[in-house]
KOLDRENKOL-787857 format. One record per atom (N, C-alpha, C, CB): residue in three letters; atom name; x, y, z. Coordinates in steps of 0.001 Angstrom, whole numbers. Glycine has a CB too. Layout:
N
aa:Ala | at:CA | px:X | py:Y | pz:Z
...
% end
This chain:
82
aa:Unk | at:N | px:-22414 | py:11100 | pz:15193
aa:Unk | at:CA | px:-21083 | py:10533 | pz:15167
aa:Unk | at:C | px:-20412 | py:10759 | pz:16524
aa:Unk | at:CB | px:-20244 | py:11152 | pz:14022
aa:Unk | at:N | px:-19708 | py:9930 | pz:17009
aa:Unk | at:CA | px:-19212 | py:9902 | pz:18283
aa:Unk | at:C | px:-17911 | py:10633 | pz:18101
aa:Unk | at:CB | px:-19094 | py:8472 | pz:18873
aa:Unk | at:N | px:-17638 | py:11417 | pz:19403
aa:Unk | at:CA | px:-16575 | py:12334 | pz:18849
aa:Unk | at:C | px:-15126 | py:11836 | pz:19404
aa:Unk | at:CB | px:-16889 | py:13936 | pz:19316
aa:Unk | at:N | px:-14735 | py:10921 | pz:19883
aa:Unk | at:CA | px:-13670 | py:10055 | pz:19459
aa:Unk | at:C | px:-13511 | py:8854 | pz:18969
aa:Unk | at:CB | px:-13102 | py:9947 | pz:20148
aa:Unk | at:N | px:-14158 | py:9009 | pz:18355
aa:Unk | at:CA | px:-14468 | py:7997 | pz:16929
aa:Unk | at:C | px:-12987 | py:7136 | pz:16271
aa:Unk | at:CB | px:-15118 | py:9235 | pz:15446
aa:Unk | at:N | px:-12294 | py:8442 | pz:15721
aa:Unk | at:CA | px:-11096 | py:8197 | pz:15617
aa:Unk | at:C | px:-10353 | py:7316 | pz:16456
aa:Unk | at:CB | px:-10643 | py:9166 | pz:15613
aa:Unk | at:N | px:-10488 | py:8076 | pz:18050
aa:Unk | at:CA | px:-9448 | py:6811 | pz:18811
aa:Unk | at:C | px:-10356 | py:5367 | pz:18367
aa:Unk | at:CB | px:-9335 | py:7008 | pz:21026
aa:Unk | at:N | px:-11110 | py:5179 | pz:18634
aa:Unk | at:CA | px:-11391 | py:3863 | pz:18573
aa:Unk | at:C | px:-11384 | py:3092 | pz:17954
aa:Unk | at:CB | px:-12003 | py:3633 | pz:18743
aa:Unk | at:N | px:-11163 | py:3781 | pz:16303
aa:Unk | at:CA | px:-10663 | py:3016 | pz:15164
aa:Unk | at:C | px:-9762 | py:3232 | pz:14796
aa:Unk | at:CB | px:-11174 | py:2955 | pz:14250
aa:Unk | at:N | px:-8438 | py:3906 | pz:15566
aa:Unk | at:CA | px:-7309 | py:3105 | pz:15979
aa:Unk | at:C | px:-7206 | py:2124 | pz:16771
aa:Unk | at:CB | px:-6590 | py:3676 | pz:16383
aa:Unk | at:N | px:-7941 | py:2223 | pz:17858
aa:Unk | at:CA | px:-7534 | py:1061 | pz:18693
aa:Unk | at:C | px:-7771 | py:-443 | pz:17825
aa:Unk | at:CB | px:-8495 | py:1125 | pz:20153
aa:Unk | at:N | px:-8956 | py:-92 | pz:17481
aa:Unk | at:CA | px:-9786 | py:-1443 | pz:16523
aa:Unk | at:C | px:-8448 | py:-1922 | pz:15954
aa:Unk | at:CB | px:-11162 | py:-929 | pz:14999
aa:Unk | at:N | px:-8219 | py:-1492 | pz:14781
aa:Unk | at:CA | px:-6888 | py:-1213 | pz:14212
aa:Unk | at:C | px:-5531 | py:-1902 | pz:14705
aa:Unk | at:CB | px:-6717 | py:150 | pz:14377
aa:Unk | at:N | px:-5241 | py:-1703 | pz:15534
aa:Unk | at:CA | px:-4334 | py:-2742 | pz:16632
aa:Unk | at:C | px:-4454 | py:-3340 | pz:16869
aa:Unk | at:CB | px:-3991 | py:-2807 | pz:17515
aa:Unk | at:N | px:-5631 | py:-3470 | pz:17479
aa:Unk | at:CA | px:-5880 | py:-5437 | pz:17454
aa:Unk | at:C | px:-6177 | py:-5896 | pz:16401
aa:Unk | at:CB | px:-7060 | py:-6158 | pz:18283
aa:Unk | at:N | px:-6408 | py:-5483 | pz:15596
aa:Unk | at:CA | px:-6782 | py:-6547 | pz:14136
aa:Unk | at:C | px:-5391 | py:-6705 | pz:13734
aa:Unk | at:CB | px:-7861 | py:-5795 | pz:12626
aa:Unk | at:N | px:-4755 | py:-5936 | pz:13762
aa:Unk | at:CA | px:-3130 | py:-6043 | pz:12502
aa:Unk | at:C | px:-2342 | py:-6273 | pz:13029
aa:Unk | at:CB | px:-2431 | py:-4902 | pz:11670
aa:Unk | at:N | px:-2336 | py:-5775 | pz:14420
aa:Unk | at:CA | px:-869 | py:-5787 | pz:15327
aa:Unk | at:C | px:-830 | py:-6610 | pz:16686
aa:Unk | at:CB | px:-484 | py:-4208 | pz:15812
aa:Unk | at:N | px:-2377 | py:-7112 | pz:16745
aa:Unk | at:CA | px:-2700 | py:-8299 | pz:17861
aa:Unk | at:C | px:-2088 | py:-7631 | pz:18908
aa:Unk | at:CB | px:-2056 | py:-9929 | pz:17631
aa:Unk | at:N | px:-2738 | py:-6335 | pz:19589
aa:Unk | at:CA | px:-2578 | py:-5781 | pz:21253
aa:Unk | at:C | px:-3769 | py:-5557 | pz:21539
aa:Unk | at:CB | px:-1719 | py:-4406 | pz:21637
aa:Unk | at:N | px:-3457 | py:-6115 | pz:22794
aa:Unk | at:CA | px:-5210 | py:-6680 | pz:23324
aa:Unk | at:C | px:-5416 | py:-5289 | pz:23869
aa:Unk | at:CB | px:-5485 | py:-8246 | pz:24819
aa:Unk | at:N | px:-6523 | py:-5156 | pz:24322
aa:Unk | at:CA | px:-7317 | py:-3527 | pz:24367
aa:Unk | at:C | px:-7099 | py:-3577 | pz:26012
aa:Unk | at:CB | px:-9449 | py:-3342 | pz:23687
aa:Unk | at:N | px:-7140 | py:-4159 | pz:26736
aa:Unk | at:CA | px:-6670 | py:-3624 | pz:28150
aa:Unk | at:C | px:-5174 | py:-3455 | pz:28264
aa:Unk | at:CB | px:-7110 | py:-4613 | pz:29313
aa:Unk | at:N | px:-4052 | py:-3455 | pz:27212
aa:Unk | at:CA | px:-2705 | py:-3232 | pz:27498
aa:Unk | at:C | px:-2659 | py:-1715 | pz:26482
aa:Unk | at:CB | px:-1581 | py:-4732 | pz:27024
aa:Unk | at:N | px:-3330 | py:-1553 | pz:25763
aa:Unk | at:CA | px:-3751 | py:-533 | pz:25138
aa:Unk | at:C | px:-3976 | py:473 | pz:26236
aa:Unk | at:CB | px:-4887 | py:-849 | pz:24303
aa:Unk | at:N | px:-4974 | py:335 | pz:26981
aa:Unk | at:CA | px:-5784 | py:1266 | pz:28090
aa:Unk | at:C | px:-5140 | py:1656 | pz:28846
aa:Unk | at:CB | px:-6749 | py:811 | pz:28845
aa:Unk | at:N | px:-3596 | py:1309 | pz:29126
aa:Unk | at:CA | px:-2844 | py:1175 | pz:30185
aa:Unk | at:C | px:-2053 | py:2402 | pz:29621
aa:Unk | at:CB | px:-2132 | py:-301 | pz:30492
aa:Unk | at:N | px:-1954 | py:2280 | pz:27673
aa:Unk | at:CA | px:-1154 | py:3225 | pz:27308
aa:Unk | at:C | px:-1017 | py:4999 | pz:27742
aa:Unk | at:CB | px:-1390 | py:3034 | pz:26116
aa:Unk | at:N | px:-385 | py:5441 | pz:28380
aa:Unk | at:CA | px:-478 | py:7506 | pz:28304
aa:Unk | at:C | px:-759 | py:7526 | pz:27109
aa:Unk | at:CB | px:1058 | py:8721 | pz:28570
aa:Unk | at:N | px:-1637 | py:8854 | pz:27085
aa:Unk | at:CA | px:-2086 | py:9197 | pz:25776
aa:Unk | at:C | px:-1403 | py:9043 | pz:24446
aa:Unk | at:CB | px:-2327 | py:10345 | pz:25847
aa:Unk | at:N | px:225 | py:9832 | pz:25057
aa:Unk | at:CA | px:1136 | py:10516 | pz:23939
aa:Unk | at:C | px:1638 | py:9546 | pz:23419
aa:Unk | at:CB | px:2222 | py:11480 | pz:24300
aa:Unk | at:N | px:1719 | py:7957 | pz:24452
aa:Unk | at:CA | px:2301 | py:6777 | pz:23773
aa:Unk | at:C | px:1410 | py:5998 | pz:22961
aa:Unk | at:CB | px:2865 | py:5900 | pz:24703
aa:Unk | at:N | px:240 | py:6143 | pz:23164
aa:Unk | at:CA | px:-717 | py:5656 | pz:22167
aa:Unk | at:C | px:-453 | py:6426 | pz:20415
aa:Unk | at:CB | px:-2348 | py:6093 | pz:22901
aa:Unk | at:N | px:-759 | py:7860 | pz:20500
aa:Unk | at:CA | px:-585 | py:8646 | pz:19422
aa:Unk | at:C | px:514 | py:8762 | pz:18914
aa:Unk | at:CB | px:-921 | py:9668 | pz:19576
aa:Unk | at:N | px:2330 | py:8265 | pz:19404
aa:Unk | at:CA | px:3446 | py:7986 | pz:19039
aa:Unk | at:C | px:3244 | py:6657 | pz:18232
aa:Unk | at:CB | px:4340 | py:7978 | pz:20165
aa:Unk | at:N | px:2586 | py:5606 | pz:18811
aa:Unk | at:CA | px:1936 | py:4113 | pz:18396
aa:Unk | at:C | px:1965 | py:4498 | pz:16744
aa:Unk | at:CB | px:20 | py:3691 | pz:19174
aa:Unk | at:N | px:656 | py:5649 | pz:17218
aa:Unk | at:CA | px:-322 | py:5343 | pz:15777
aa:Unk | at:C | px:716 | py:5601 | pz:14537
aa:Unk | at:CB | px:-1876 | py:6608 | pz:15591
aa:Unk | at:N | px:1379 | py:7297 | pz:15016
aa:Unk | at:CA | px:1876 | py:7778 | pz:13845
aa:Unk | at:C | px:3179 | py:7125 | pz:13357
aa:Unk | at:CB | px:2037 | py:9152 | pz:13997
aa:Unk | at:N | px:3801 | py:6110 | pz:14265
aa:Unk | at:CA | px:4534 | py:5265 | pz:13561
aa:Unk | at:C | px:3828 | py:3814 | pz:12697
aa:Unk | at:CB | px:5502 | py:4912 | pz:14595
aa:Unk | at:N | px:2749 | py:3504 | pz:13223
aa:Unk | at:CA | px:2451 | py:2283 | pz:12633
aa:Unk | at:C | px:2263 | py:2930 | pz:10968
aa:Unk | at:CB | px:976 | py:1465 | pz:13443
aa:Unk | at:N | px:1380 | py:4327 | pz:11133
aa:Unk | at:CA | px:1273 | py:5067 | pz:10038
aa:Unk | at:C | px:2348 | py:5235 | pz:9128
aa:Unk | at:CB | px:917 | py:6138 | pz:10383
aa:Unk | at:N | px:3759 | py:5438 | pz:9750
aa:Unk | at:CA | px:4806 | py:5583 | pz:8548
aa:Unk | at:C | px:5072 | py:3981 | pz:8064
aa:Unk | at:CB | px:6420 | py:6424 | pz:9126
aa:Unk | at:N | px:5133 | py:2996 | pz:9032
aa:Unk | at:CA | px:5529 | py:1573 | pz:8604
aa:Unk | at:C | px:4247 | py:1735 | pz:7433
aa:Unk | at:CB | px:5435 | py:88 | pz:10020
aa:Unk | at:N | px:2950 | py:1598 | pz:7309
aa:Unk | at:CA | px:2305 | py:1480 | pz:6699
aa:Unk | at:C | px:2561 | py:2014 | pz:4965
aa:Unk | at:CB | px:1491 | py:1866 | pz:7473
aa:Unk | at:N | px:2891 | py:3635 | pz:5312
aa:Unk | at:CA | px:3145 | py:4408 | pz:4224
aa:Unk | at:C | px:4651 | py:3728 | pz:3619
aa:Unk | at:CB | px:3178 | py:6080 | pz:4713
aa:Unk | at:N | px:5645 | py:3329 | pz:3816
aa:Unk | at:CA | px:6784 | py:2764 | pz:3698
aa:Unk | at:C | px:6516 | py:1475 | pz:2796
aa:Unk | at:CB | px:7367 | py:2523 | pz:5063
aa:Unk | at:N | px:5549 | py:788 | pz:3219
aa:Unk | at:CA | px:5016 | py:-783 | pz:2927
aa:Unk | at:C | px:4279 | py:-165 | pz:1124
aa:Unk | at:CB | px:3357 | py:-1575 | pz:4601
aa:Unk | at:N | px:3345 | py:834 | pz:1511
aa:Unk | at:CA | px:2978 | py:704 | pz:-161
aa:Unk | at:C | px:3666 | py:1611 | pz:-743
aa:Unk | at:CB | px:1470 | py:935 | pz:-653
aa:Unk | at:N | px:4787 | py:2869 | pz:-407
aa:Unk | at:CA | px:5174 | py:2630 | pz:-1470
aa:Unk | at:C | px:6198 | py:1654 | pz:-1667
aa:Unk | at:CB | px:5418 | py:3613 | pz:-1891
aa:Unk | at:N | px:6998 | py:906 | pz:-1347
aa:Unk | at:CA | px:7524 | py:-62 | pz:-2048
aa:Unk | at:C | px:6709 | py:-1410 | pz:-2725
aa:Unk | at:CB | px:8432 | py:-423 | pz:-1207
aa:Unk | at:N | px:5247 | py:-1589 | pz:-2311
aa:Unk | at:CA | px:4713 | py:-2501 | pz:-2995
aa:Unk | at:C | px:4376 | py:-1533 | pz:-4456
aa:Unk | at:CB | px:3429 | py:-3220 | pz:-2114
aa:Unk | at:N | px:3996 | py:-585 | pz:-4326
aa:Unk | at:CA | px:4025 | py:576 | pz:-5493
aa:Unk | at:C | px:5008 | py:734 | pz:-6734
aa:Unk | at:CB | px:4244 | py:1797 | pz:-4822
aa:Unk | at:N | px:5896 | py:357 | pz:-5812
aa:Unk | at:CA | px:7675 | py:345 | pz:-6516
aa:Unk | at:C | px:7626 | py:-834 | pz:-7542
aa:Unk | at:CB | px:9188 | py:-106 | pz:-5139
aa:Unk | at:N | px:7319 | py:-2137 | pz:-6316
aa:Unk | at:CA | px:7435 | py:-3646 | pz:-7305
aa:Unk | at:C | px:6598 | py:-3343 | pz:-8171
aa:Unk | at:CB | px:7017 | py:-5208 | pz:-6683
aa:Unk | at:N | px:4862 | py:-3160 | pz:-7756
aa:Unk | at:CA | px:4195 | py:-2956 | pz:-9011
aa:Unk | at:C | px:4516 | py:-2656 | pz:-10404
aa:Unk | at:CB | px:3590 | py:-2226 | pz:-8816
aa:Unk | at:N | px:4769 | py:-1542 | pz:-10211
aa:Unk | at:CA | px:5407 | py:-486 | pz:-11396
aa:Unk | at:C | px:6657 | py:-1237 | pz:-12487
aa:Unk | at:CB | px:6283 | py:977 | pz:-10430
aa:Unk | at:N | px:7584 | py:-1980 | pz:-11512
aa:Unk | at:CA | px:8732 | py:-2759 | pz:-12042
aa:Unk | at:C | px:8528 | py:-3769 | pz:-12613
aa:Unk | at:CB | px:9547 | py:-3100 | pz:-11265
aa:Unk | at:N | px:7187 | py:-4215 | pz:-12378
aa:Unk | at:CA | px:6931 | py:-5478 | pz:-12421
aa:Unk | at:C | px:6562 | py:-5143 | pz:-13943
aa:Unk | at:CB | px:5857 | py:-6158 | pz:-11301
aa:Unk | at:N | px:5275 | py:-4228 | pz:-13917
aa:Unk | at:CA | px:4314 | py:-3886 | pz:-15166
aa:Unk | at:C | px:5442 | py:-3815 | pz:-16253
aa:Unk | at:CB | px:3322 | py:-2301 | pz:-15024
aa:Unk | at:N | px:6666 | py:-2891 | pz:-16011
aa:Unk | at:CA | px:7214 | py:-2680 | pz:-16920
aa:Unk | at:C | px:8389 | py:-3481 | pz:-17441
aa:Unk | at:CB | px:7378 | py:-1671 | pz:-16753
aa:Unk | at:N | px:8260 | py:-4666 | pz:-16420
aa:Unk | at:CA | px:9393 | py:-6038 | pz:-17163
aa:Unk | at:C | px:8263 | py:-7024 | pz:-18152
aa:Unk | at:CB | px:10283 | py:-7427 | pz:-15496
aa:Unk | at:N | px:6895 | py:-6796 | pz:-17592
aa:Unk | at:CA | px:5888 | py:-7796 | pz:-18762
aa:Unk | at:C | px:5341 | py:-7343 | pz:-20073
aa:Unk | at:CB | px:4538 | py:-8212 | pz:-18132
aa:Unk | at:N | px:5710 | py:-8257 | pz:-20905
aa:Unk | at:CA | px:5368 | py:-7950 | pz:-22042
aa:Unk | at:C | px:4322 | py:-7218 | pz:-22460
aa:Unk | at:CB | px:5329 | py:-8780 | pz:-22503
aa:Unk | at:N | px:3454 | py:-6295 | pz:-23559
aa:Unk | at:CA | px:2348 | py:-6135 | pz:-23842
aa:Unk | at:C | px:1645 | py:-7082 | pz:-24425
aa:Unk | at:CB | px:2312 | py:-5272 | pz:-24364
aa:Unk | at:N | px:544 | py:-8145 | pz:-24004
aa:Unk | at:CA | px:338 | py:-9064 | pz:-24496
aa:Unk | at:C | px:-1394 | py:-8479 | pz:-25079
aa:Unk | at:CB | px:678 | py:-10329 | pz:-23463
aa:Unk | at:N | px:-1417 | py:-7178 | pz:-25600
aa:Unk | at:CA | px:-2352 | py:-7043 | pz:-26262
aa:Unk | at:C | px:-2251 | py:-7007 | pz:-27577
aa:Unk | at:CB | px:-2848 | py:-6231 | pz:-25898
aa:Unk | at:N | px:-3067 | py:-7558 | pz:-28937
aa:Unk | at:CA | px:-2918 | py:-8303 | pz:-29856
aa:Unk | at:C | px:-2378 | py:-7208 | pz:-31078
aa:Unk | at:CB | px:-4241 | py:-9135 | pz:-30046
aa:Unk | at:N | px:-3178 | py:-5661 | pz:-30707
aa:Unk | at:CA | px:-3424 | py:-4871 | pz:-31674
aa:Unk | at:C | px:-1853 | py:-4333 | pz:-31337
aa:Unk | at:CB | px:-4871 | py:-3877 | pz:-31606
aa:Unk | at:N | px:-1158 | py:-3832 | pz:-30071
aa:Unk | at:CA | px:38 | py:-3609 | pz:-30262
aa:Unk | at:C | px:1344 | py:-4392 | pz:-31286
aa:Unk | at:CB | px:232 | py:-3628 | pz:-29100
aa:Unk | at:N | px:751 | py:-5982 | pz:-31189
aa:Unk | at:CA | px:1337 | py:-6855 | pz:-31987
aa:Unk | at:C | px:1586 | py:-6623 | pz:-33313
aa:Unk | at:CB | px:752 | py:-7813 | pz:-31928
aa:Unk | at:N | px:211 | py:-6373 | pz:-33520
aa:Unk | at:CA | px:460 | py:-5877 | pz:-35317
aa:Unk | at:C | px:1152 | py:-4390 | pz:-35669
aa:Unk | at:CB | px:-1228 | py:-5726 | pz:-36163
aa:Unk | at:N | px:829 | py:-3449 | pz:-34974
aa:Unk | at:CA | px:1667 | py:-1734 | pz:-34871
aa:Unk | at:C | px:2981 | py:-2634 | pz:-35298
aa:Unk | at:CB | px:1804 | py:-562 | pz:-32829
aa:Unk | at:N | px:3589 | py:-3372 | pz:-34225
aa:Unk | at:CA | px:4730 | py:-3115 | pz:-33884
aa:Unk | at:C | px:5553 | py:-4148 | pz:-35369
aa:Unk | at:CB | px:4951 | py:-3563 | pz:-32077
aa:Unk | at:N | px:4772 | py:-4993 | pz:-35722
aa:Unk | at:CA | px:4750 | py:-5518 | pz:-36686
aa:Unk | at:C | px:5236 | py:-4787 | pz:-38161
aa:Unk | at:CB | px:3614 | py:-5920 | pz:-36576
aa:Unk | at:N | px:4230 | py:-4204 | pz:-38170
aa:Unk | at:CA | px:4342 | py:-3158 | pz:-39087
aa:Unk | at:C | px:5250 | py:-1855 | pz:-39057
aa:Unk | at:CB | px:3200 | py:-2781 | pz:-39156
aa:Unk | at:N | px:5792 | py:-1718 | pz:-37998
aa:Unk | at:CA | px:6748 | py:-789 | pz:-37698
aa:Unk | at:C | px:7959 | py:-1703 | pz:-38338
aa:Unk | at:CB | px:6824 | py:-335 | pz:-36017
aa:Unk | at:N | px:8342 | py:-2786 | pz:-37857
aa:Unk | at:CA | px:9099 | py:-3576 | pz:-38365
aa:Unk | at:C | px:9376 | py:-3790 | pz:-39479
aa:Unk | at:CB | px:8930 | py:-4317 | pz:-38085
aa:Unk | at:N | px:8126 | py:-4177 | pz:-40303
aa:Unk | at:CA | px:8562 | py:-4559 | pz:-41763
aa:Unk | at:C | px:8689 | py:-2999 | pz:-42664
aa:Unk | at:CB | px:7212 | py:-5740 | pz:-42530
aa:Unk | at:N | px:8216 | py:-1568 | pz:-42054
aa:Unk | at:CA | px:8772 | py:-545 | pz:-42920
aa:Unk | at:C | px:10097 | py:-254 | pz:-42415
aa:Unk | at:CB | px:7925 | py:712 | pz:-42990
aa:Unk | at:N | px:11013 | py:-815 | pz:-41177
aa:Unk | at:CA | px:12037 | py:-750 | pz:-41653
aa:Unk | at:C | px:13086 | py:-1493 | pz:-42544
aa:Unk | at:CB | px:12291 | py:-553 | pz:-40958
aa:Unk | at:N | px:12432 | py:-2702 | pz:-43050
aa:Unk | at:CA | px:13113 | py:-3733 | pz:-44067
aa:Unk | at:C | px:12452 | py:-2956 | pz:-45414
aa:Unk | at:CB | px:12589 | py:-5665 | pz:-43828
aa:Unk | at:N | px:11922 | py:-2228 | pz:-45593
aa:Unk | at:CA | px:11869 | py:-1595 | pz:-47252
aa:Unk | at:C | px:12764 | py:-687 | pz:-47555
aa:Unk | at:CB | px:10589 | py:-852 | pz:-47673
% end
């Protein structure tokens, strides 16, 4: 394993998501590269959890459309009309 491995799949990383070409990269000081990363890192962390958030909101505005809950709940129903 190559032992800055890591940088390079950050760099990879940037150009795939954030389209910066690798010689304006090269140009970067170290500390501004690794400032780069660990912010792209919080935008990232920020992004799922709020897709996390919708998820969750989402699941719990849709109905249970499984059949066997249908009948429970059914039957919960009609023992409170006796």
């Amino acid at each position: 394993m190559m032992p800055l491995r890591h940088l390079l799949k950050n760099k990879l990383l940037l150009q795939k998501h954030y389209n910066v070409i690798e010689p304006a990269i090269d140009l970067w000081p170290f500390w501004m590269f690794e400032e780069n990363i660990d912010i792209i890192n919080e935008i990232t962390e920020e992004e799922d959890k709020q897709r996390k958030k919708e998820e969750e909101k989402q699941q719990s505005s849709t109905p249970n459309f499984n059949p066997g809950s249908y009948m429970r709940d059914m039957n919960n129903m009609s023992n409170k009309f006796k």
